[in-house]
C-alpha positions as CSV (number, residue, x, y, z in Angstrom):
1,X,-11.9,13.8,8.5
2,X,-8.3,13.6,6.9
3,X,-6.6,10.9,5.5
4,X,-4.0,10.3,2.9
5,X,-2.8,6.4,2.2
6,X,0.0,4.9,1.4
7,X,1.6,3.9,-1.7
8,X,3.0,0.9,-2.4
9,X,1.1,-2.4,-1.2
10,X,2.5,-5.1,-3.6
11,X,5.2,-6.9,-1.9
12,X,7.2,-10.3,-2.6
13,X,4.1,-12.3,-1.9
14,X,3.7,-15.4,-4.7
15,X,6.9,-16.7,-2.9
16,X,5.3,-16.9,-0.1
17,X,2.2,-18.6,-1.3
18,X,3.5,-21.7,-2.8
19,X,4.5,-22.1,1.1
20,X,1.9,-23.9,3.0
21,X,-0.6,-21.5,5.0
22,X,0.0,-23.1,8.3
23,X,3.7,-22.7,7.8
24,X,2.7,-18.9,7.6
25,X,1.0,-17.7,10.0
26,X,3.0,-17.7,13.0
27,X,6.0,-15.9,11.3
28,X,6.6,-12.9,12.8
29,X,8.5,-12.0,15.9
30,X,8.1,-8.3,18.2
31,X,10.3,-7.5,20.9
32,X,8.5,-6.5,23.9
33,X,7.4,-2.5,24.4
34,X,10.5,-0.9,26.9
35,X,10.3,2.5,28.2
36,X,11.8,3.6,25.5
37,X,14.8,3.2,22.9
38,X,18.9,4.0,23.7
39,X,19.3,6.7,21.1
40,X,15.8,8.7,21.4
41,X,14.1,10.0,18.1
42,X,14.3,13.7,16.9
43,X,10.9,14.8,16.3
44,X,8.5,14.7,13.2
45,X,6.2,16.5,11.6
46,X,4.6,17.3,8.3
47,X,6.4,15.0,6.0
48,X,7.1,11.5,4.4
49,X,7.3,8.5,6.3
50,X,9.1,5.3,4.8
51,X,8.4,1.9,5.4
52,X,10.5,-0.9,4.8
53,X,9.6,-4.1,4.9
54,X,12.8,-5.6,6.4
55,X,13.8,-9.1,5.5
56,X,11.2,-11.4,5.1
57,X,10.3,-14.0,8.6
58,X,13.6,-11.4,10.1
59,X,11.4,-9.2,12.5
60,X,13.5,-6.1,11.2
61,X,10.7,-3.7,9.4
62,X,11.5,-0.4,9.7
63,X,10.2,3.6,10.1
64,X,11.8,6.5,8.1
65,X,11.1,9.9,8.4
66,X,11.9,12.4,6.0
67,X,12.0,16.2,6.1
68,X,11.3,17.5,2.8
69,X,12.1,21.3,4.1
70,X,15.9,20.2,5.1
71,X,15.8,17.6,2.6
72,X,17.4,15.4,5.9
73,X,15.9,11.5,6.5
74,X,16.3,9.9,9.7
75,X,15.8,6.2,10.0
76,X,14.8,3.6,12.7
77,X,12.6,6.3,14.3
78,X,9.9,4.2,15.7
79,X,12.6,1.8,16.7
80,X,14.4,4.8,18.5
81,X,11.2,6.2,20.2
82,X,9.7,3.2,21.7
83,X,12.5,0.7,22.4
84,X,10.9,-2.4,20.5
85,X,10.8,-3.2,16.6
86,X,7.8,-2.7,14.2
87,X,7.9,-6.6,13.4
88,X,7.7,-8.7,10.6
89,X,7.0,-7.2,6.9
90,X,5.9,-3.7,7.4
91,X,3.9,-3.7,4.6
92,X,1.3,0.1,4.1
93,X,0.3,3.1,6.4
94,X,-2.2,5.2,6.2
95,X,-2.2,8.9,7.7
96,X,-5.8,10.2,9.6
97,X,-6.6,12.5,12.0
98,X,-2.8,13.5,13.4
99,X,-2.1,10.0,13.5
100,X,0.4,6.8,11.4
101,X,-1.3,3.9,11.1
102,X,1.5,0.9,10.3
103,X,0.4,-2.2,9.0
104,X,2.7,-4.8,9.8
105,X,1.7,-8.1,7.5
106,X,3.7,-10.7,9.4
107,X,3.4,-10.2,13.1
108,X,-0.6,-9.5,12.6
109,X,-0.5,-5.9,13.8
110,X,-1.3,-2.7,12.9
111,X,-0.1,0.5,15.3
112,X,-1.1,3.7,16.2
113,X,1.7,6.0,15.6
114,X,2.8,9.7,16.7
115,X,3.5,11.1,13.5
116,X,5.5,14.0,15.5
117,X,7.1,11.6,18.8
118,X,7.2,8.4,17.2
119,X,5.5,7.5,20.2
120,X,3.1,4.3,19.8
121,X,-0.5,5.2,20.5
122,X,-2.0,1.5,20.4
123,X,-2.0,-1.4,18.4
124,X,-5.3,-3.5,16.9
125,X,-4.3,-7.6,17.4
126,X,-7.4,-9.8,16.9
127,X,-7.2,-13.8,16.0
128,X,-8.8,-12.2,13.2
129,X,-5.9,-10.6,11.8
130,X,-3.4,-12.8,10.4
131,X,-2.5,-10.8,7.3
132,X,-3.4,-7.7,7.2
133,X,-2.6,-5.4,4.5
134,X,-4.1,-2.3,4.0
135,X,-6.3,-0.2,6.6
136,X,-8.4,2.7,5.3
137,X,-10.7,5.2,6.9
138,X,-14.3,5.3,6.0
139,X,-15.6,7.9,9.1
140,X,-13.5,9.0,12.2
141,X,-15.2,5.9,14.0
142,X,-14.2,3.3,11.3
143,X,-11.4,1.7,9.4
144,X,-11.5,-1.3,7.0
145,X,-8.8,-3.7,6.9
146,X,-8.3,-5.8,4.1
147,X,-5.9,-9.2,4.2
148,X,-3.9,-11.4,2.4
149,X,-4.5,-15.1,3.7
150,X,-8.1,-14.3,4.9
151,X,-11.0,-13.2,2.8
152,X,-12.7,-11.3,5.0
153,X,-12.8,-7.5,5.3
154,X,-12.2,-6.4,8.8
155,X,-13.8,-3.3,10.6
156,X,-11.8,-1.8,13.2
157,X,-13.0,1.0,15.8
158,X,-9.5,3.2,16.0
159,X,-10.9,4.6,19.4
160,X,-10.4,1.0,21.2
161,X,-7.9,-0.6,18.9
162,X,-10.6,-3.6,17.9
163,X,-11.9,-5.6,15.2
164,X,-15.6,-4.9,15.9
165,X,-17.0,-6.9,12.5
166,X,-16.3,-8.3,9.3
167,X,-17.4,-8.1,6.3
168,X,-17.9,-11.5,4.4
169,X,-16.5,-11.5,1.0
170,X,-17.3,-15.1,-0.3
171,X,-14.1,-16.0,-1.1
172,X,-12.4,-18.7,-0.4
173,X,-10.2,-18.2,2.8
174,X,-6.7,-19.2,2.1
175,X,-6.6,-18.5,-1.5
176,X,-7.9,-15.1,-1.8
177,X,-7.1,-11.7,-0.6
178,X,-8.3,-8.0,-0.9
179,X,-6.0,-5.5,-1.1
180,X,-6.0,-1.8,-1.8
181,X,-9.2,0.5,-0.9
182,X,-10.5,3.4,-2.7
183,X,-13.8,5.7,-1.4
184,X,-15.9,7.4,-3.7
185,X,-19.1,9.4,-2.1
186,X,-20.0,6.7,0.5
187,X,-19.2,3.8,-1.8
188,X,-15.7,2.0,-1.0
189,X,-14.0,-0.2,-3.8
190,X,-11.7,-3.0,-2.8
191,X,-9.3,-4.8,-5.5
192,X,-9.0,-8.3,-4.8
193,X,-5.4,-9.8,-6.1
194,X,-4.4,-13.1,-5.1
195,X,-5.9,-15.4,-7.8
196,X,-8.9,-13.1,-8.3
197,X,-10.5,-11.0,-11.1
198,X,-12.8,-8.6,-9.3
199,X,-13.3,-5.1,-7.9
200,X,-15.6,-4.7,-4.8
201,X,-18.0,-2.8,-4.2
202,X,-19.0,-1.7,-0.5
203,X,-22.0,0.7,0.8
204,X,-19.9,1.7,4.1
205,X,-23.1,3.0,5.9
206,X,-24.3,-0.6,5.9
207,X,-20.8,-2.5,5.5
208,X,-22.5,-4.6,3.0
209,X,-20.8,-5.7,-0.2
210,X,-23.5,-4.5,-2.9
211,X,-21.7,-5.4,-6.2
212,X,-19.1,-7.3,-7.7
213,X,-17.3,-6.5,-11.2
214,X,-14.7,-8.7,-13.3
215,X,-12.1,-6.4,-14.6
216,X,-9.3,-9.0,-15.6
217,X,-6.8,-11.2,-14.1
218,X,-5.8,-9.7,-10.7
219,X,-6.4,-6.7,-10.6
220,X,-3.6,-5.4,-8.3
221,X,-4.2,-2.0,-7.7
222,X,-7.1,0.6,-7.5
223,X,-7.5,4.7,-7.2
224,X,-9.6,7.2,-8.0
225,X,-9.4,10.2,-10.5
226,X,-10.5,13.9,-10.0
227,X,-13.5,13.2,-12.5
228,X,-14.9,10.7,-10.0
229,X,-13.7,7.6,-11.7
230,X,-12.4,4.3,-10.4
231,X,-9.4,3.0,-12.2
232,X,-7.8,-0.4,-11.6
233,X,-4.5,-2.4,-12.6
234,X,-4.3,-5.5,-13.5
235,X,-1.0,-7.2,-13.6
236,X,-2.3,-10.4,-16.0
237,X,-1.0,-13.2,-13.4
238,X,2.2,-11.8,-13.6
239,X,3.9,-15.6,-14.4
240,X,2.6,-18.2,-16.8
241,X,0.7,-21.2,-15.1
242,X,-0.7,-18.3,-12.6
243,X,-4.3,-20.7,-12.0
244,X,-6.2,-17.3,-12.1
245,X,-4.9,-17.0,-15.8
246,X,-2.4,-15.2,-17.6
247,X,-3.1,-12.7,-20.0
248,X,-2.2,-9.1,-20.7
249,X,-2.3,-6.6,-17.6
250,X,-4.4,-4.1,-18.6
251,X,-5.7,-0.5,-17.0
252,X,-9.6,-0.3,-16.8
253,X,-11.7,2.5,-16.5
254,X,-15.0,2.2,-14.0
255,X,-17.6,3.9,-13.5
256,X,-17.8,3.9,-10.0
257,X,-22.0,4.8,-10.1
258,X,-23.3,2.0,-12.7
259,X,-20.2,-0.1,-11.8
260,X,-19.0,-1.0,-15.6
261,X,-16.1,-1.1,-17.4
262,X,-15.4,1.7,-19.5
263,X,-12.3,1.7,-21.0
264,X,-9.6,-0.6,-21.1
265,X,-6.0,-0.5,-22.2
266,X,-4.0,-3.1,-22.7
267,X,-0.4,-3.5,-21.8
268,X,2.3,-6.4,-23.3
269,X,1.9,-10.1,-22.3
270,X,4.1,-10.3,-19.7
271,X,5.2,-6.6,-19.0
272,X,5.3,-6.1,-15.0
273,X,2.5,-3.5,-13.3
274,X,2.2,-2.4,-10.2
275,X,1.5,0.8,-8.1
276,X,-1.5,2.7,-9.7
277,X,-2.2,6.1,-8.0
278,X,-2.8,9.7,-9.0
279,X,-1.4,13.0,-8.0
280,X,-2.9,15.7,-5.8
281,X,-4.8,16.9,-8.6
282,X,-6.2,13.7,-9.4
283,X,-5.9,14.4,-13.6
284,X,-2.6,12.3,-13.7
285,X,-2.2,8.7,-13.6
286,X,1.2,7.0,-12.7
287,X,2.0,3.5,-12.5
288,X,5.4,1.5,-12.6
289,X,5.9,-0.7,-15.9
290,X,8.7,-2.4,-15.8
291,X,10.6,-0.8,-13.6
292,X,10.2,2.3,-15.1
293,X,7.7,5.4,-13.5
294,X,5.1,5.7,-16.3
295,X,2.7,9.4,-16.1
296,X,-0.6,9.8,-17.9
297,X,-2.9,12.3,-18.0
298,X,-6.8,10.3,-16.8
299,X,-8.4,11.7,-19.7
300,X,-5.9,9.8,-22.1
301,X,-7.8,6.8,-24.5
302,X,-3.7,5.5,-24.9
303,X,-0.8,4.9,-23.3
304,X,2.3,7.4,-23.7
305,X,5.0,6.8,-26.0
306,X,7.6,6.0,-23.3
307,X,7.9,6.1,-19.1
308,X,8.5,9.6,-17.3
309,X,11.1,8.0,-15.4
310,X,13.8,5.7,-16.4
311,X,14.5,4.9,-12.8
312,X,17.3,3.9,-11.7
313,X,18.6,0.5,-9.7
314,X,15.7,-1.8,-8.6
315,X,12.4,0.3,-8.1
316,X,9.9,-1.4,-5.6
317,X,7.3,1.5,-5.1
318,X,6.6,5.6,-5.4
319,X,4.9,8.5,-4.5
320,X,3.9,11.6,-5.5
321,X,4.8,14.9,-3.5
322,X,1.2,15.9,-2.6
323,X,2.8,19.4,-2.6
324,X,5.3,19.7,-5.4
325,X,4.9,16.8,-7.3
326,X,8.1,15.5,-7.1
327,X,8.4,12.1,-7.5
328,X,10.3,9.7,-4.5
329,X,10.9,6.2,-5.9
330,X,12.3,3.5,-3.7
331,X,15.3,1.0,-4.3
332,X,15.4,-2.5,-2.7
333,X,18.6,-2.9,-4.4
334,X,19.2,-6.7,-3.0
335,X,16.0,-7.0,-0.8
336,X,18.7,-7.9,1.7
337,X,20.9,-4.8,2.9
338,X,19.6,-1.0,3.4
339,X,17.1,0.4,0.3
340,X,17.4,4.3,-0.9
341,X,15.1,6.2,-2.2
342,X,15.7,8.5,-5.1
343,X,14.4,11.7,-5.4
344,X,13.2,13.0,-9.0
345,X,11.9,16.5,-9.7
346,X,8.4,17.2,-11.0
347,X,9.4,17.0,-14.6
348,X,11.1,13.8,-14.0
349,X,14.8,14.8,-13.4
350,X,16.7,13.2,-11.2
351,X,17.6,15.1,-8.0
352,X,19.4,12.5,-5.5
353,X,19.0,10.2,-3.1
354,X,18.9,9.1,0.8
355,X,19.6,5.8,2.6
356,X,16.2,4.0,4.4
357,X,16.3,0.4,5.7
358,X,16.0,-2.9,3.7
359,X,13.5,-2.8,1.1
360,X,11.4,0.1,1.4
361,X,8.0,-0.2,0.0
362,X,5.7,2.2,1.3
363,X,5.2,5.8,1.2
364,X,2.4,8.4,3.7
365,X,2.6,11.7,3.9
366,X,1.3,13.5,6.9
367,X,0.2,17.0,6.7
């Protein structure tokens, strides 16, 4: 089994919850498969694929793919293979098994991609998929699915494109979500953000929630080191009058087996977190902080002096090169015309830059 998941799952979402929920659930608009698109697709490969959220309620989210051998990006590609538009607010993939997996938050579907043809495979739709967010792969034969406006965990069988269960969280639906999704052994650890304060805890042989732990005021992103720790960001509330709280964000330690808290270190009230994830070694943390890509090693007790990155223009998300460590860091500029992504070595210099579509915020590489 081989999977690698995207990077970069937060998105412009506390605008769209002081909206009422009815008003957001049938945003979202696909156009209808054709045979196939007017300027065709080169093909793919081993790689990184971009996703861009588009403008929000516009139907325009977008596929990139970049070569990093040719250093050469070419945009619209799923667009340009299979005649029809991704949707509403792509919003994370995940890479298993030879095959994209696209979440697409706002028109409620999640596809099966070519990673080579562009080609769509399938789709999962369900009335039980409003929001979904991220997907993960727990065997070859199962995928959780976690959502935004629904507090349940779905379970999808990728072999028939269905929802095939849920897993009951206890939330309230509505006002809850899960979000990112981290496996450890045959444990699986979900971060729940939306007004929330917990870290799940699921045995994925019995898809059974087993444990629940507090870590702090939305904790908005989870991942794992190579020691076998669980790590989670908290972003605080991330605005004053949050009715979750509002406090420091702070990065907490876990220990995955016993399910405590560790360590915690505390960040400024009010600084901005997002976008926790580790190397391919697994023994270096990176986050953004303010806008800035910030590296430490996961056997630090302190924070760094400084970010590795003062990136530039208006960073959304990141990912590490699985390969070379180089760092790609995306733009949204405006949120409203076409994102970049910039390119920085693995030392942190910058390199340069390519052109994606509007407001790129997630990152897969497929090898």
């Amino acid at each position: 089994m081989k999977t690698t998941v995207s990077h970069g799952i937060r998105r412009r979402v506390f605008a769209w919850l002081a909206l009422p929920l009815f008003s957001l659930l049938p945003f979202g608009c696909m156009e209808k498969p054709q045979a196939g698109g007017d300027d065709p697709a080169p093909s793919g490969g081993d790689g990184l694929f971009i996703l861009s959220e588009g403008s929000f309620n516009s139907g325009n989210a977008s596929l990139s793919y970049y070569d990093p051998a040719d250093r050469s990006v070419e945009n619209e590609v799923f667009y340009r293979a299979n005649g029809q538009r991704l949707g509403d607010t792509g919003q994370s993939m995940t890479y298993h098994d030879g095959v994209l997996w696209v979440v697409v938050n706002g028109s409620h579907v999640i596809f099966a991609v070519d990673p080579v043809t562009f080609r769509e495979k399938g789709r999962v739709t369900a009335p039980e998929l409003p929001s979904p967010r991220c997907i993960r792969f727990v065997t070859d034969e199962k995928a959780y699915v976690t959502q935004l406006f629904d507090s349940r965990i779905l379970i999808v069988d990728p072999s028939t494109y269905s929802v095939t269960g849920t897993i009951e969280t206890g939330m309230d639906q509505g006002s809850a979500s899960t979000e990112g999704i981290v496996m450890i052994g045959n444990d699986v650890f979900v971060n729940c953000w939306s007004y929330q304060k917990s870290v799940l805890k699921i045995d994925s042989s019995t898809d059974e929630i087993v444990a629940s732990l507090e870590v702090g005021v939305q904790p908005e992103s989870v991942c794992a080191d190579a020691f076998g720790r669980l790590w989670a960001l908290t972003d605080g509330g991330a605005w004053e009058g949050n009715p979750a709280g509002y406090e420091a964000p702070k990065l907490v330690r876990i220990d995955p087996e016993s399910f405590t808290v560790e360590t915690e270190i505390l960040f400024n009230l009010g600084d901005s977190l997002s976008e926790l994830q580790t190397d391919a070694s697994g023994e270096n943390l990176y986050f953004l902080r303010n806008g800035d890509v910030w590296k430490m090693s996961a056997s630090a007790s302190e924070l760094p002096s400084g970010p590795f990155i003062d990136a530039d223009g208006n960073p959304y998300s990141f990912t590490v090169s699985p390969e070379t460590g180089e760092i790609y860091v995306s733009d949204a500029v405006d949120y409203q015309q076409n994102g970049a992504v910039v390119r920085y070595s693995a030392e942190g210099v910058r390199e340069d830059e390519f052109t994606v579509g509007i407001c790129p915020g997630s990152f897969c590489w497929a090898y």
